[in-house]
N, C-alpha and C positions, 0 to 999 in steps of 0.2 A: 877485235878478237876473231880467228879463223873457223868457220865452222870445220867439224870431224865428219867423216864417213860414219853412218850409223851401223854399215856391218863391218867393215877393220878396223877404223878409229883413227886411221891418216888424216892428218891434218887438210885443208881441201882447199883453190886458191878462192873460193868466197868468205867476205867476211859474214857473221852472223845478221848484221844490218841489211845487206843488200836483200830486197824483194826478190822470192822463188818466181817470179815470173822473170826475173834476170841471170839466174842461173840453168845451167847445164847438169843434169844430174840431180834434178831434187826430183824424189816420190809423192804425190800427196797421201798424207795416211803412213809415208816411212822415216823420210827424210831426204835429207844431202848424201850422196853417195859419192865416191872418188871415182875418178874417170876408169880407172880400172874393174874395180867393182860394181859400175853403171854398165860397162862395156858387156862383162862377163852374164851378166841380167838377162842380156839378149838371147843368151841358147838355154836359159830355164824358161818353163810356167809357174806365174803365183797368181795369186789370187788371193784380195782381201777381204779379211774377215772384220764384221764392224765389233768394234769391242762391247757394245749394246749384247750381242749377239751371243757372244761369249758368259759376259755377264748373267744375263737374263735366263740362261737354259744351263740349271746345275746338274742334269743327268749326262756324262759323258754320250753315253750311245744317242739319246738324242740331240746332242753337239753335233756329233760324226752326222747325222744325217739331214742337220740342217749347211756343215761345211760342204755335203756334194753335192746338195742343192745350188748353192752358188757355185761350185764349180760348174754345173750344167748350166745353169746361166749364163755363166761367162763363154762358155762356149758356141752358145746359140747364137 
C-alpha cells in the first residue's frame, strides 16, 4: 500500500512499509509529503507545536503565547 501526502492526499511513490529514513519528503511530527508539496515547504516557515503543549494549556491567549515562544526559539 502507497503512503498519501498528509497535506493533498496524492498518492506518494513510498510504500507505507519502507523506513522514513529511506524516504525523500517525510516530516517528523507530519508525515510523507509529495515531492511537490515537499518542494513548495521550502519558501514557507513552520514551526512545531508539541501536541502536549496544546493539550496541556486550555486558555487560548496563554496558547498564543506559549506558540511565540517557540517561534522565537526556532529562530535563535
Amino acid at each position: 500500500m502507497k503512503e498519501h501526502c498528509v497535506s493533498c492526499g496524492v498518492e506518494t511513490a513510498y510504500e507505507v512499509s519502507t523506513h522514513i529514513d529511506m524516504r525523500n519528503g517525510y516530516i517528523e511530527g507530519l508525515g510523507q509529503l509529495c515531492v511537490r508539496c515537499y518542494n513548495s515547504t521550502k519558501e514557507r516557515n513552520h514551526i512545531i507545536v508539541p501536541e502536549s503543549t496544546i493539550i496541556m494549556t486550555p486558555n487560548n491567549s496563554e496558547l498564543g503565547s506559549k506558540v511565540r515562544e517557540l517561534y522565537y526559539e526556532t529562530k535563535d
